[in-house]
C-alpha positions as CSV (number, residue, x, y, z in Angstrom):
1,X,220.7,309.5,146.5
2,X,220.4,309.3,150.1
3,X,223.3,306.5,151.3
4,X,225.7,303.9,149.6
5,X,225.4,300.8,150.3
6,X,228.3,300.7,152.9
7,X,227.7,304.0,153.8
8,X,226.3,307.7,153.7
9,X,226.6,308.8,150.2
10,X,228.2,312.3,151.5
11,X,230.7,310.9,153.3
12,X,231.4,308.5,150.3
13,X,232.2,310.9,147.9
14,X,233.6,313.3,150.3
15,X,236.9,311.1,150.9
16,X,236.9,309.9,147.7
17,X,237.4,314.0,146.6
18,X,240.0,314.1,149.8
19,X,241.5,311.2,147.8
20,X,241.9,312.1,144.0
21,X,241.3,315.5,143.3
22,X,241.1,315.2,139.4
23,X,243.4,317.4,137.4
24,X,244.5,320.2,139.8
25,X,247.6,319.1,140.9
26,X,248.0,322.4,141.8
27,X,244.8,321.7,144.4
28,X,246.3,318.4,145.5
29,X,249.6,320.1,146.6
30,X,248.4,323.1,148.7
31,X,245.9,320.3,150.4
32,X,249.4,318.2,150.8
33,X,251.1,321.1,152.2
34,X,248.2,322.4,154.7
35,X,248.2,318.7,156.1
36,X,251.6,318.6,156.7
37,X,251.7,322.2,157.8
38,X,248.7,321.3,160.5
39,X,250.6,318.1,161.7
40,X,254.0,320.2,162.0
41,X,252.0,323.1,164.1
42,X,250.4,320.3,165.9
43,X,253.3,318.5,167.2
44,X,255.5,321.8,167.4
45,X,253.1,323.1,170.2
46,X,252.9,319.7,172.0
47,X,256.2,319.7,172.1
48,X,256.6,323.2,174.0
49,X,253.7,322.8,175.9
50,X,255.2,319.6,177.3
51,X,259.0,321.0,178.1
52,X,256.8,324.8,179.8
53,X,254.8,322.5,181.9
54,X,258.4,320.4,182.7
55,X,259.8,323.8,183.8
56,X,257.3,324.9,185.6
57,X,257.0,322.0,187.4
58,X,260.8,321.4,187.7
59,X,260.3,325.3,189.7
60,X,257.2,325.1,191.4
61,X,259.1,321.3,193.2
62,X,262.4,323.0,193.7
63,X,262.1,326.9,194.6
64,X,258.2,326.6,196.3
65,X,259.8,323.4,198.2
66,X,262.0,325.5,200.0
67,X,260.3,328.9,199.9
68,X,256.7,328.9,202.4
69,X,254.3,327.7,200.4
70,X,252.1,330.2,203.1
71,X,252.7,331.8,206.4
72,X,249.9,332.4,208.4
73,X,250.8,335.0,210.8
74,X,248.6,337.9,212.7
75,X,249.3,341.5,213.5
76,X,252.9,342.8,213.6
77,X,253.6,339.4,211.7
78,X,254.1,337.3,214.4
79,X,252.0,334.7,216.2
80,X,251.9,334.4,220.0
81,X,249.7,331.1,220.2
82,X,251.0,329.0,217.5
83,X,250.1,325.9,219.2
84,X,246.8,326.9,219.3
85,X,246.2,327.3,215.8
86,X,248.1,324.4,214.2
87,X,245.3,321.8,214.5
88,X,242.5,324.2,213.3
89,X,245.2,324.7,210.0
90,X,246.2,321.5,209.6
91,X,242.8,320.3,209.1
92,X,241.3,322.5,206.2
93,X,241.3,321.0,202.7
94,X,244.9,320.2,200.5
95,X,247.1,321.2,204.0
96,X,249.5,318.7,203.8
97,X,251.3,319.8,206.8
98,X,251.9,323.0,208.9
99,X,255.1,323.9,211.2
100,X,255.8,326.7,213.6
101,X,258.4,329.0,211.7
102,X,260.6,331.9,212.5
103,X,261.9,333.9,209.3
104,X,263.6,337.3,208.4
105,X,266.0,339.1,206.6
106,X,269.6,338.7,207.7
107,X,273.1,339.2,206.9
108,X,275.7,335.8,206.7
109,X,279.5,336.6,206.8
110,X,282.2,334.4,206.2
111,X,285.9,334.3,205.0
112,X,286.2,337.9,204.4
113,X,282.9,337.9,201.9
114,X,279.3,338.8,203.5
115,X,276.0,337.9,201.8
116,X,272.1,339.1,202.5
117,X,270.0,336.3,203.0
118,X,266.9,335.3,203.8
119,X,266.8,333.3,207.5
120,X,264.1,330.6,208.8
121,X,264.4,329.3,211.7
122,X,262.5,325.7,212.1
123,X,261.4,323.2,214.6
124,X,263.1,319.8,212.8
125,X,260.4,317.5,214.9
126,X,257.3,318.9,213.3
127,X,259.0,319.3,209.6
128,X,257.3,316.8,206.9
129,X,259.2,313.5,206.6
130,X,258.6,314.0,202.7
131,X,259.8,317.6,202.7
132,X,262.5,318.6,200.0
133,X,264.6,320.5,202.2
134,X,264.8,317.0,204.4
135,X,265.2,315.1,201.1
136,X,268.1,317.1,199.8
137,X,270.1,317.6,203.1
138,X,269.1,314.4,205.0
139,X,267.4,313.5,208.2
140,X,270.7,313.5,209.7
141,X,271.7,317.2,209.2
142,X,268.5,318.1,210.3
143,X,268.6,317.0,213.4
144,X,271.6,318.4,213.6
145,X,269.3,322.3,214.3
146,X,269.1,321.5,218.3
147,X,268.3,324.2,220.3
148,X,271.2,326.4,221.5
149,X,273.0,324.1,219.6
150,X,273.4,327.6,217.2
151,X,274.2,325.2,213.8
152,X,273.3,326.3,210.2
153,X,272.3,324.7,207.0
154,X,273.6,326.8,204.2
155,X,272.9,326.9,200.4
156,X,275.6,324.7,198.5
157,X,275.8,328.4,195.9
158,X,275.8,330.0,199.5
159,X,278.7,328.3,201.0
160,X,281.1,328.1,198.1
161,X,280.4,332.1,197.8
162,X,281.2,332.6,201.2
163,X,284.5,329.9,200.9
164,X,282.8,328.4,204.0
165,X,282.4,324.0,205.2
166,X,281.0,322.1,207.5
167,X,282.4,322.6,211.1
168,X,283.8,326.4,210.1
169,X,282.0,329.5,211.6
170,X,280.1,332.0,210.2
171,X,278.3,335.4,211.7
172,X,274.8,335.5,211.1
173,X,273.4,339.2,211.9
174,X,269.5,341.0,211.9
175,X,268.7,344.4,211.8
176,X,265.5,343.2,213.3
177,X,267.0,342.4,216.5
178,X,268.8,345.3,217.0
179,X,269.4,347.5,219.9
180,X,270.5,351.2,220.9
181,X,273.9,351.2,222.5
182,X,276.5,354.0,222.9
183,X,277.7,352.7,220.2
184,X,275.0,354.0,218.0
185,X,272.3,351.2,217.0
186,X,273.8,347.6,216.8
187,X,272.6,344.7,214.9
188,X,271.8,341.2,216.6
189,X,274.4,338.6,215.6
190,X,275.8,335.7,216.7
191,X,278.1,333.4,215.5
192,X,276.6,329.9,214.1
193,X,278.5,326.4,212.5
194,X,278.0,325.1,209.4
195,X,276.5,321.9,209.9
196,X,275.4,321.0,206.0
197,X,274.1,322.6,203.0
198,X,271.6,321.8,200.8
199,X,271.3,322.0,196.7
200,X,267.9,321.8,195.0
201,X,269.5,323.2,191.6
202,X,267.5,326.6,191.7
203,X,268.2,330.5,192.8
204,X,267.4,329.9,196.7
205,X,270.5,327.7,197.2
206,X,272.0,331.0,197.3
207,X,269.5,333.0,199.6
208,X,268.5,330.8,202.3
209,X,269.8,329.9,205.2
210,X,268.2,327.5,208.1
211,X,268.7,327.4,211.9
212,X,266.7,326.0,215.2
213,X,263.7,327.7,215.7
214,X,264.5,328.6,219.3
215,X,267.9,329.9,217.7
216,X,266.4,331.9,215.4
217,X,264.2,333.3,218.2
218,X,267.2,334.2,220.1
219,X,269.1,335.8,217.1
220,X,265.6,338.1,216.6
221,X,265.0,338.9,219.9
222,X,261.6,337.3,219.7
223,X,259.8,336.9,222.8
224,X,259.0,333.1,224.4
225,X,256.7,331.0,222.3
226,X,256.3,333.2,219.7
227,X,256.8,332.8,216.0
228,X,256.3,334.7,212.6
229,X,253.8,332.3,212.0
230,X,252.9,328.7,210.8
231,X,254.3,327.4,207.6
232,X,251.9,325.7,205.3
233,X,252.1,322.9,203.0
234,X,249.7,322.7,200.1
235,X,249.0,319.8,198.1
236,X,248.9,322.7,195.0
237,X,251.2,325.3,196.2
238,X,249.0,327.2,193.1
239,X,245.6,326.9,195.7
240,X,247.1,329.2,198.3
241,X,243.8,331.5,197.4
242,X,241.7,329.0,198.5
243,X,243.4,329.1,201.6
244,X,243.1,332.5,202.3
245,X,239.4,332.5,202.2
246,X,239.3,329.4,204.6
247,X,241.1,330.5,207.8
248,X,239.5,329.8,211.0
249,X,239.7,333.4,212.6
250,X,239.9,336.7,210.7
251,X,242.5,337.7,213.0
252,X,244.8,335.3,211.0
253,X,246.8,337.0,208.1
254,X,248.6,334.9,204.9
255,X,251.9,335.8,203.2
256,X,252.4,333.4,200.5
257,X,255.2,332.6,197.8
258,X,253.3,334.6,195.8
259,X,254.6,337.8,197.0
260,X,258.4,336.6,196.5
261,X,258.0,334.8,193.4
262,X,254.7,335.2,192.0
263,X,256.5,337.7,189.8
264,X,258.7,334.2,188.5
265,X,255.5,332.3,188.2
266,X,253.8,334.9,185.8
267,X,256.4,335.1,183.9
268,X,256.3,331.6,183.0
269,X,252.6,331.5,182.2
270,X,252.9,334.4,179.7
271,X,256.1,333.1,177.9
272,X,253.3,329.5,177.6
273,X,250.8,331.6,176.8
274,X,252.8,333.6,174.0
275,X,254.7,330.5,172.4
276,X,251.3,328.8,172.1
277,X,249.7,331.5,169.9
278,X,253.2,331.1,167.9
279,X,252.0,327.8,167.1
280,X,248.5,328.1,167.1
281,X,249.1,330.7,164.2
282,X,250.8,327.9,162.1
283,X,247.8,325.7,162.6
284,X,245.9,328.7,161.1
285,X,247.8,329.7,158.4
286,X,247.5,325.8,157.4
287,X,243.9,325.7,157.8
288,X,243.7,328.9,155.4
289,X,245.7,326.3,152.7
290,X,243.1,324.0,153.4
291,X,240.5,326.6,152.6
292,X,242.4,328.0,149.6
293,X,242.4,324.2,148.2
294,X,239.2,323.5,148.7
295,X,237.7,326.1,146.7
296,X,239.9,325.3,143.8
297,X,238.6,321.4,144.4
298,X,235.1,323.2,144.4
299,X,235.5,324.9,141.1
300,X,237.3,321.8,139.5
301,X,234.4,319.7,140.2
302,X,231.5,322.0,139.3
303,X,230.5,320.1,136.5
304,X,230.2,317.0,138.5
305,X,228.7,318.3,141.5
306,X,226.0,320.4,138.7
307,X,225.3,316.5,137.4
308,X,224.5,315.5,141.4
309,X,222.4,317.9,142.0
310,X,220.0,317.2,138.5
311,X,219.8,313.8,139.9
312,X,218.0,315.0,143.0
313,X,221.2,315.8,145.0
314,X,220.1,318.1,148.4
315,X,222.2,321.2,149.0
316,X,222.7,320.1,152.6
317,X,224.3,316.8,151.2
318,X,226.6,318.7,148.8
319,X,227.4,321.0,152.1
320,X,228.8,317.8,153.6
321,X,230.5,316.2,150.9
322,X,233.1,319.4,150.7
323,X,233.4,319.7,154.5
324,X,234.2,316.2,154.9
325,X,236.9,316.3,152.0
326,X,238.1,319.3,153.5
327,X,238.0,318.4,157.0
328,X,239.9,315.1,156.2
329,X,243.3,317.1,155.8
330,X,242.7,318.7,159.1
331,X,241.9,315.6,161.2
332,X,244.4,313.5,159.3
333,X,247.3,316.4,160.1
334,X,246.1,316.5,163.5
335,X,246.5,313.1,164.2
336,X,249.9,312.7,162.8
337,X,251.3,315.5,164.8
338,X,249.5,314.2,168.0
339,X,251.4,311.3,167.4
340,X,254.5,312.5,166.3
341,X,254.5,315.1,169.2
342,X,254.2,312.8,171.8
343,X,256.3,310.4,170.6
344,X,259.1,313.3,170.2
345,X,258.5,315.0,173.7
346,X,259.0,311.7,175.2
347,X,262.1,310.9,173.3
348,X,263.2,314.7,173.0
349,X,266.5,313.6,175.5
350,X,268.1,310.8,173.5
351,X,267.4,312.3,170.3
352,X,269.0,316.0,171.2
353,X,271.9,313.1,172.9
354,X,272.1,311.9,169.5
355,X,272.2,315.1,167.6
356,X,274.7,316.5,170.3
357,X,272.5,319.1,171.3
358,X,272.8,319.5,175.3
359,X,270.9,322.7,174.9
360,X,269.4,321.8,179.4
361,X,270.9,319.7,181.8
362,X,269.5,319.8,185.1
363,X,271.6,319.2,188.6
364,X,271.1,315.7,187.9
365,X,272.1,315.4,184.0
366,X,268.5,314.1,182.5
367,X,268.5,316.9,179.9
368,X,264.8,319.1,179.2
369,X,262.1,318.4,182.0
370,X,259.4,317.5,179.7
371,X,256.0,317.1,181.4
372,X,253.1,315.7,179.1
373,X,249.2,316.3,180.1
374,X,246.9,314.2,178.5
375,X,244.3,316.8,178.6
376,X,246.0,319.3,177.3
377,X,246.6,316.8,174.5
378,X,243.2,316.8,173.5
379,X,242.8,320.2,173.6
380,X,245.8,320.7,171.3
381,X,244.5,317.8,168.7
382,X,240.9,319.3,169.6
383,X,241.6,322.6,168.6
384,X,243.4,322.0,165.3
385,X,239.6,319.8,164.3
386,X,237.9,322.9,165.1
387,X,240.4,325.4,163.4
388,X,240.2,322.8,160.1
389,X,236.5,322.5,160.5
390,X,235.4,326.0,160.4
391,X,237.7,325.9,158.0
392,X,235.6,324.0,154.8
393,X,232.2,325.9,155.9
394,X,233.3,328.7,153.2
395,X,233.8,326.5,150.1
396,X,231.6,323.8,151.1
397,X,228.9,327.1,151.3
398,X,229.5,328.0,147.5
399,X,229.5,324.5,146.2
400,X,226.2,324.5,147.7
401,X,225.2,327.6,145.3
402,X,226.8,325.9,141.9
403,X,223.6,326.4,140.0
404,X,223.4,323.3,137.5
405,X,222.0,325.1,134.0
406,X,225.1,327.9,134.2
407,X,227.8,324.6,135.1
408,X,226.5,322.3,132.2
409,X,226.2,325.1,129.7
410,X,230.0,324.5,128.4
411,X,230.6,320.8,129.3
């Protein structure tokens, strides 16, 4: 009674339960239903996983690739002796690049309308060739930031609010360069030209605003050859941590996106975080069917498992013919909705095209970011096994304590 000739006896009889199920059509329907309810849960949250990770992605590339990834800076936030420190940076693990940068808060006004905005003033010859800023505005208007030259590169959202082009004039003033006069206390301003603007497609195209560093030196009043600090590039704008804990000096201080838009960031993680459990709670309500349907299976086939076990049957072999049949359904209705959901995330465009359903388009009209990671895949189809598995133990338990004398006594 220990194997089939083809193979182990349990698993023998355990598919060919999963298979026919007898006279409990009622059995055969619920174990229908959880399969297709553990395939739709499946694919539902490979789906959503796929277009959160697209989002996040879609803002980590656009509003991190024109926000400072980090800022290393010192006391006062500025740096005296940036030159000094940009090799020592540049060579610590996933830097990508590092620049001398000049930032602050700032006032822009243009036809009659005034905006607060966020200024950074930048070298263009040490900037990253591969930088989106430099991507989106070309090399062209970049080198367009000369020094004294006293040009600006707007936000496109920036310079349609403002009514403003390139080659018209607008007033860029700081509080942080101001001054007593008998006037009272004056802001620094000056008056710079539009030179381009930029558009990644997210919130900073309205906030920022980008001039020569030695400009923005001037506008601030900052002393010669000093900076707020270095700009960083990651390779993981997420690792900035690591970062921290691997400056060269610990009179070296980081600011990182994190304190402008970490808030953002969290935000999308818990929103991932809460729609999976949505979805992870259909997977269990469907592994409960497939519990539910295999202890009807185990009470319609009493009699039969009763005769196995007379002929010498082990309880641990019973124990695995009902967890096989019942883990089947799961690892069937995991598969298909692996499938399925890839298949849809990847095709999730043309099919909401075909439907008529433009529920996203991006800047550049490709509809949902969608962003599938294999090994989140097969933790998704992974879990649903082990939801499905621990599933049977239950029912495959009590078929294991069918004694045969009390199943036989009315057959």
């Amino acid at each position: 009674m220990k194997s089939s000739i083809f193979q182990p006896l349990s698993l023998a009889i355990g598919l060919r339960y999963a298979g026919a199920r007898g006279d409990n059509r009622f059995a055969s329907f619920i174990s229908l239903f959880s399969t297709f309810g553990i395939a739709i849960g499946v694919m539902a949250l490979i789906i959503v996983s796929s277009v959160m990770n697209g989002f996040e992605g879609q803002l980590k590339n656009r509003i991190l690739g024109v926000i400072p990834h980090a800022v290393i800076t010192q006391d006062a936030g500025r740096l005296a002796d940036w030159s000094h420190w940009a090799p020592a940076l540049s060579a610590l693990p996933g830097v990508v690049a590092v620049a001398p940068l000049v930032r602050g808060e700032a006032m822009v006004q243009g036809r009659g309308q005034l905006a607060a905005v966020m200024l950074q003033g930048i070298d263009p010859d040490h900037y990253p060739a591969d930088d989106l800023l430099r991507q989106s505005m070309g090399v062209d208007r970049l080198a367009s930031l000369k020094p004294g030259s006293f040009n600006v590169i707007l936000g496109a959202a920036l310079a349609r609010k403002l009514d403003v082009l390139p080659g018209d004039k607008v007033r860029l003033l700081s509080a942080e360069g101001s001054r007593f006069t008998p006037m009272g206390r004056m802001p620094s301003q000056r008056l710079f030209t539009v030179s381009g603007t930029f558009e990644v497609g997210a919130d900073v195209d309205d906030q920022v605003v980008v001039v020569n560093l030695d400009d923005a030196r001037r506008l601030l009043r900052y002393p010669a050859n000093t900076v707020t600090g270095l700009r960083v590039w990651m390779l993981d704008a997420f690792a900035v941590g690591e970062l921290a804990r691997r400056l060269p000096d610990a009179s070296l201080q980081q600011q990182d996106w994190r304190q402008e838009r970490g808030e953002l960031f969290r935000a999308v993680a818990m929103e991932k975080q809460i729609m999976g459990l949505m979805l992870v709670l259909i997977i269990m309500v469907a592994a409960f069917n497939i519990l539910s349907a295999l202890v009807m299976v185990v009470l319609d086939k009493q009699g039969e498992v009763a005769i196995l076990r007379t002929m010498g049957m082990q309880r641990a072999t019973v124990l695995r013919i009902f967890m096989i049949q019942g883990a089947w359904s799961g690892m069937l209705g995991a598969l298909i909705g692996s499938l399925l959901g890839v298949l849809l995330a990847l095709f999730i465009n043309p099919l909401l095209q075909l439907l008529g359903l433009n529920l996203y388009m991006t800047a550049g009209g490709v509809g949902l970011p969608v962003h599938i990671v294999p090994s989140q895949i097969l933790l998704i189809t992974s879990g649903a096994l082990l939801i499905s598995f621990l599933a049977t133990l239950y029912p495959a338990y009590r078929a294991t304590q069918i004694r045969p004398a009390e199943a036989l006594r009315y057959e």
